[in-house]
N, C-alpha and C positions, 0 to 999 in steps of 0.2 A: 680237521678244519670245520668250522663253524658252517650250517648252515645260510645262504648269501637269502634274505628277507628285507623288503622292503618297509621305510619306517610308516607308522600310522598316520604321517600326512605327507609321502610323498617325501623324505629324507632318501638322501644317496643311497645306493645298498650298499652298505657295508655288511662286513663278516660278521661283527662283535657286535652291533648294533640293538639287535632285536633277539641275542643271546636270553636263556631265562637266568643266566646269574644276573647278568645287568639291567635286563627289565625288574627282576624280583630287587633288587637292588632301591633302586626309584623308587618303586610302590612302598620299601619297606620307608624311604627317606619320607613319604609322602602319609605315610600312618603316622608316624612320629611328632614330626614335623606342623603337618597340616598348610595352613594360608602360609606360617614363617618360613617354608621352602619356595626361598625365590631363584632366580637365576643369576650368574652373576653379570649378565646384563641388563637384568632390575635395579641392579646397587653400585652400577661404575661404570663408566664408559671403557670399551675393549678396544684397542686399536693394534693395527698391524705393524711391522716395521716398512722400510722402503721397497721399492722395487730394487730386484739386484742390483741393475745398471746405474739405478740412484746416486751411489758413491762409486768413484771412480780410482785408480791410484793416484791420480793426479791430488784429488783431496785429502791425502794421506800426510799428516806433519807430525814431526818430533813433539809438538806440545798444543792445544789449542782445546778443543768441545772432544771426551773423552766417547768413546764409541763400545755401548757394550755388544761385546757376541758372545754366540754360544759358551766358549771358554771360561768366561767372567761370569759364567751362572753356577754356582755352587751346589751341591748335590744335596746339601743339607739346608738349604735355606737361604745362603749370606752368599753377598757379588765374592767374587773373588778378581783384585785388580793385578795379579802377579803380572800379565800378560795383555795389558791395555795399551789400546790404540789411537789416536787421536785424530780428528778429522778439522779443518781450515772451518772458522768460524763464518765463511760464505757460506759451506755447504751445509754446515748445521742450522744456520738460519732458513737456507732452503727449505730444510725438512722436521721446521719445527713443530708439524704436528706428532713428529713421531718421538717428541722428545718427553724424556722422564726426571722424576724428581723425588727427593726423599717422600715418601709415605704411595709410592709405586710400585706397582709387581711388576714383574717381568718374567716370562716365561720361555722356555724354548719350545721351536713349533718341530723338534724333530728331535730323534736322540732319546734321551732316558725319559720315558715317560713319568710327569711331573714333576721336574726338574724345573725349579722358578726361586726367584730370590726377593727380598722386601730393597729399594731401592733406598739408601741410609744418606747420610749428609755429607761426604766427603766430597762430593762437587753441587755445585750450586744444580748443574743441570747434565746430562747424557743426552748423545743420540744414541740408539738401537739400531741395529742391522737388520737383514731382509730376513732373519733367521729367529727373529725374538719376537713376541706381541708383548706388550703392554696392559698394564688395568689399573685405570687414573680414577681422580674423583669417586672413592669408594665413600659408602654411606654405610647408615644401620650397622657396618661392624667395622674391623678395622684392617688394615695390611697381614697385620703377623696372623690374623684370624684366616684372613683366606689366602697367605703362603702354607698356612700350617695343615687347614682344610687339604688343600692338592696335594699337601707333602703326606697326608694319611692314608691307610691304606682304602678309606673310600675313596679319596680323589683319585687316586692312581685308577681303582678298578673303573670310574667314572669315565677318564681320562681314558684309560683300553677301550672301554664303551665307541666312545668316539673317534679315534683312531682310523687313517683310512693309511694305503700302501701296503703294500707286499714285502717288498726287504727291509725298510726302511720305517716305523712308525711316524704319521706326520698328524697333528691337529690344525686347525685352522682359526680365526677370530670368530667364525660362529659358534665351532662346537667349545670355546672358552666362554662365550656368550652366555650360550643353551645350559650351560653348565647347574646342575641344580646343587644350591648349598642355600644351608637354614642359616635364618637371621634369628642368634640367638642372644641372651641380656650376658650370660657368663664367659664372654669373651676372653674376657684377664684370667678369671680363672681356668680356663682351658691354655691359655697360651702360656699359663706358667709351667704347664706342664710340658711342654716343648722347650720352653727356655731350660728347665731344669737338666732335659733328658742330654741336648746340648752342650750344657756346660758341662756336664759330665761325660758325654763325647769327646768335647775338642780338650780336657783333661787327662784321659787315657792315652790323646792320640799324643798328647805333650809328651806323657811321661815314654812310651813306643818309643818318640824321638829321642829323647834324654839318653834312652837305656844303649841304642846304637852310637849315638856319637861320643858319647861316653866310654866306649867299650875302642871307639879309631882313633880319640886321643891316649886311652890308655896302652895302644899298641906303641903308637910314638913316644910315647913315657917311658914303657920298657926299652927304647930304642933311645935312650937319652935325648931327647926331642921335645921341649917345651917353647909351645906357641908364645909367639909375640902376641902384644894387643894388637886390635887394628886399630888404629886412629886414623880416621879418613880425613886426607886434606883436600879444601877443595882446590886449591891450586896446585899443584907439585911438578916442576919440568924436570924429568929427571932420564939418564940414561940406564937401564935397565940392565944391568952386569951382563951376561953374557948372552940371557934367552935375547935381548934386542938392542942388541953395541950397535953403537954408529944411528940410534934412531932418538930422536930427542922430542918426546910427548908427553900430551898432560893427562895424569889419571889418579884419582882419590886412592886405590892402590895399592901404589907402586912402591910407597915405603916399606907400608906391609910385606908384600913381597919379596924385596931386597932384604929385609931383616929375616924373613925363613928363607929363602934359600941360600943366606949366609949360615945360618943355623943348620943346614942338614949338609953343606960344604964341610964342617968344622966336624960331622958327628963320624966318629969313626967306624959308622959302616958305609959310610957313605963309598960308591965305587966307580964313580961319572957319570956323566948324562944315561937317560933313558936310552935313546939310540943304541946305544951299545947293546943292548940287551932287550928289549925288544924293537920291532917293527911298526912302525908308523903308517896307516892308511897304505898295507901292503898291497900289493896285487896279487888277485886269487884266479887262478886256471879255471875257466868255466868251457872248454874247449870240447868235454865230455855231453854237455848238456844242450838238450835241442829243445825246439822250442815247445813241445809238450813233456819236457823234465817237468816233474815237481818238485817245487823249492822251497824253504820257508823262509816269509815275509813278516818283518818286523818294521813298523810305521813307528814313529815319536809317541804317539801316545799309548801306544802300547807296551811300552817301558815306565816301571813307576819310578819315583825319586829315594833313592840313598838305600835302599832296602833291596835293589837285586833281582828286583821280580819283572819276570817280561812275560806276555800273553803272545803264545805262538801260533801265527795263521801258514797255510801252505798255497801257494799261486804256481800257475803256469810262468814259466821261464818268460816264454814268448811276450807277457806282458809286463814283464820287468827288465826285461834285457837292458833296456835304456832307461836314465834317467833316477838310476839309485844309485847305492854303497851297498861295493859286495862284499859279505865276511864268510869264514867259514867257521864249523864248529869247533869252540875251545877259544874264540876270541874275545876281546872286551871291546864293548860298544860304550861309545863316550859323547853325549852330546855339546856338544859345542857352540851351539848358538843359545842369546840370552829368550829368557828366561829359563830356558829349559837345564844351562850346563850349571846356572846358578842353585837352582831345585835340584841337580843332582841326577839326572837323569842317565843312568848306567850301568850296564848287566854284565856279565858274563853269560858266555850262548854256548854251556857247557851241553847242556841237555838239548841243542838243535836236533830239530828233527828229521833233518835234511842234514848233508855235509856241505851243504853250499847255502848262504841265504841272502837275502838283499834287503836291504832299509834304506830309513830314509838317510839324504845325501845331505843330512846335519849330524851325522853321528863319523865322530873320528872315531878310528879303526886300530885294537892295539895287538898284538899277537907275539907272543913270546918266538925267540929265536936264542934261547939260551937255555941251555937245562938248568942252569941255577936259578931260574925264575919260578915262583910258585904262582901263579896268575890270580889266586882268591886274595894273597896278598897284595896285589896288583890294584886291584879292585877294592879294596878297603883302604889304602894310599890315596887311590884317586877319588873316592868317594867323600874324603873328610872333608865337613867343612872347612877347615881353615885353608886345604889346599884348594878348593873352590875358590875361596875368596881370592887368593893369590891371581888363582887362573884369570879374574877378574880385570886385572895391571895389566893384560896384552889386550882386550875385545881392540876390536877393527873395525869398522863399519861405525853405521846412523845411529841412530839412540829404537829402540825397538829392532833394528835388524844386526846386530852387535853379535860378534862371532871370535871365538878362540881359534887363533891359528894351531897347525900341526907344528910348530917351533915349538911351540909352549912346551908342546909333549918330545917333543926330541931331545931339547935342550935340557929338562927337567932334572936336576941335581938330584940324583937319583941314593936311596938308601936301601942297602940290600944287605942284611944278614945271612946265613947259614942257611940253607933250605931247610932244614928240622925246624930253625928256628924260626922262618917265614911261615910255616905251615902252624906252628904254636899258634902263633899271634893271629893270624888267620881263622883258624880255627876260634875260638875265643869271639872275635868280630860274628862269627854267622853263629858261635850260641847266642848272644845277645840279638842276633835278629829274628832267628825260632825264638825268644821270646817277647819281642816286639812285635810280631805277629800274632802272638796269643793277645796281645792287650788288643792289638787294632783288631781281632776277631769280638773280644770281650765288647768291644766299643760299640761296634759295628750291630752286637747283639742288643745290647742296654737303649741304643738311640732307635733300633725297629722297635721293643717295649715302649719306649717313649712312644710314638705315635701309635701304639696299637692302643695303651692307656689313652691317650688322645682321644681316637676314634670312641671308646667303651662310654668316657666321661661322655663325650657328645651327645651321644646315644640316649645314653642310661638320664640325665640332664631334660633330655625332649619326651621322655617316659613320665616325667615327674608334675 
């Protein structure tokens, strides 16, 4: 742990503050640089988001002044609207100072440190939550200049510099303020090299994706199984064969639907519902477990989308006994509510490190109850796109709080091969994921070059 030093005119003590990489850091920005190191409260107004209490649920509507949080901030730079929410045009008027607009950053005050996005033109205007700051009216340089700054490995160590909290890293509107970044003329030319290193990110991470879905329709191909289009209608009243008889609703769809699981009824491995063969959101015996058991604890975002990966935490019983979904090791975990079951969000908890774990109470719960079931099979069935889409023809609930019932998965026209021959196909699906993982490694590599070239040209630029 860092030495705790107070700063040269009475600053907080922080830990990291008056470190000598972070001071030697400054002085080097400040040789370089010279008068052209200003702050980025020299070159744009910094504002904070609302107070928590600000928005209420009661402000919360299906459609209206789009509300970004944490979630909508992109790692790489760009909002991300998977998961947008909307507030009543009263309450965002309320809190128009906290509102943003294309040629805006936005930052998050907690989390990955320098994690901020360029605010782009798909809505005329956002409110921000109590968890994002803002930086409006930039001058001297421009947005993707000072996303790309913070996104570099200076801003980040900048960003540590300033850093206060013990479990939790938090910034604040000052230290985004106090923030020193140079006003420099080669702005375009620097930020093409960010755009470059990006499109060649989010190209890798295409091709990743390509290589897995491609590998869970070609399981369905060997299994005589060719997808429908979707054509989404916006109108369809339709009764839904057997997953929802006797229920008569409107959903873009439900054709879809209806035409694959006619198609896997007709395919001749087909061998009845799910139900039969496995267990749906079972009940697990936790009868052994007291409440200093350790168990492991799996939250929503700790499960990636369509690729199998889950980052495993272990908690005391005592603090999960209520208010999760308990699975035990060898289960598949399946999200169900929107956005998340749309993205795909679903593992196998082969490797649980516990025999008992608990997640969150939006993952339906599946576990084989037959030996003819190969479960990685399982998991490459329910992970394909096209069956996602399907799952889509039951949600239930509001528009943001939209959720797949456990019928889906009971009732699910189930197609089962040969166990060798589940295992084939399976098999096959997770080499194509070992190598969508080399690309999203490769990816992952090329966009930190991106910004470390970034940093060098900045550098090497204020030398000259």
């Amino acid at each position: 742990m860092f030495a705790v030093k107070w700063g040269e005119v009475g600053r907080r003590a922080d830990v990291n503050y008056n470190h000598p990489a972070y001071t030697n850091l400054v002085e080097k920005l400040s040789g370089i640089f010279g008068s052209s190191l200003k702050t980025i409260g020299d070159i744009a107004d910094v504002i904070c988001g609302p107070f928590g209490t600000a928005i209420t649920n009661s402000d919360y509507t299906e459609s209206g002044i789009p509300l970004l949080r944490i979630t909508n901030i992109g790692k790489q730079g760009h909002l991300d609207y998977t998961d947008l929410k909307y507030i009543t045009q009263e309450c965002a008027d309320s809190l128009s100072r906290t509102q943003v607009s294309q040629g805006d950053v936005v930052i998050t005050q907690r989390g990955t440190l320098g994690q901020c996005a360029v605010v782009d033109n798909r809505y005329n205007v956002c409110n921000i939550s109590a968890n994002l700051i803002a930086v409006k009216n930039i001058s001297e340089v421009n947005a993707e200049f000072v996303r790309n700054y913070i996104l570099s490995p200076i801003g980040v160590a900048l960003l540590q510099r300033m850093q206060s909290g013990q479990v939790q890293g938090k910034i604040t509107t000052q230290d985004i303020s106090e923030l020193p970044i140079p006003v420099v003329s080669d702005v375009n030319k620097l930020n093409s090299v960010i755009a470059a290193g990006y499109a060649t990110f989010s190209e890798k991470l295409r091709q990743a994706d390509d290589v897995v879905e491609q590998s869970k329709d070609a399981m369905f191909a060997e299994l005589g199984v060719d997808f429908p289009e979707l054509k989404p209608q916006t109108y369809i009243y339709s009764r839904l064969g057997d997953i929802r008889s006797g229920e008569i609703f409107c959903n873009k769809n439900v054709g879809f639907a209806e035409k694959l699981f006619d198609l896997l009824r007709e395919s001749k491995h087909y061998v009845g519902e799910l139900k039969g063969f496995i267990n749906v959101n079972p009940r697990t015996d936790v009868s052994t477990l007291t409440d200093n058991s350790v168990i492991t604890f799996i939250p929503m975002p700790a499960v990636e989308a369509k690729n199998n990966q889950v980052e495993y935490a272990t908690e005391e019983y005592r603090r999960v006994k209520t208010g999760y979904t308990v699975f035990k090791r060898g289960d598949l975990l399946w999200a169900k509510i929107t956005p998340c079951m749309q993205n795909g969000k679903s593992c196998l908890v082969t490797g649980l490190p516990t025999e008992i774990g608990f997640g969150s109470t939006e993952f339906h719960i599946m576990r084989a109850k037959s030996d003819k079931v190969y479960m990685p099979f399982i998991w490459a069935l329910f992970s394909n796109e096209h069956v996602l889409q399907s799952a889509q023809a039951m949600f239930n609930g509001s528009a943001g709080q939209q959720r797949v019932t456990d019928r889906f998965l009971r009732e699910f026209p189930l197609i089962l091969p040969e166990l060798s021959v589940q295992k084939t196909l399976a098999d096959k699906v997770f080499t194509a994921l070992d190598t969508a993982r080399a690309l999203r490694a490769e990816a992952e590599t090329e966009w930190a070059a991106a910004k470390a070239r970034f940093e060098r040209e900045l550098l090497a630029g204020g030398d000259e």
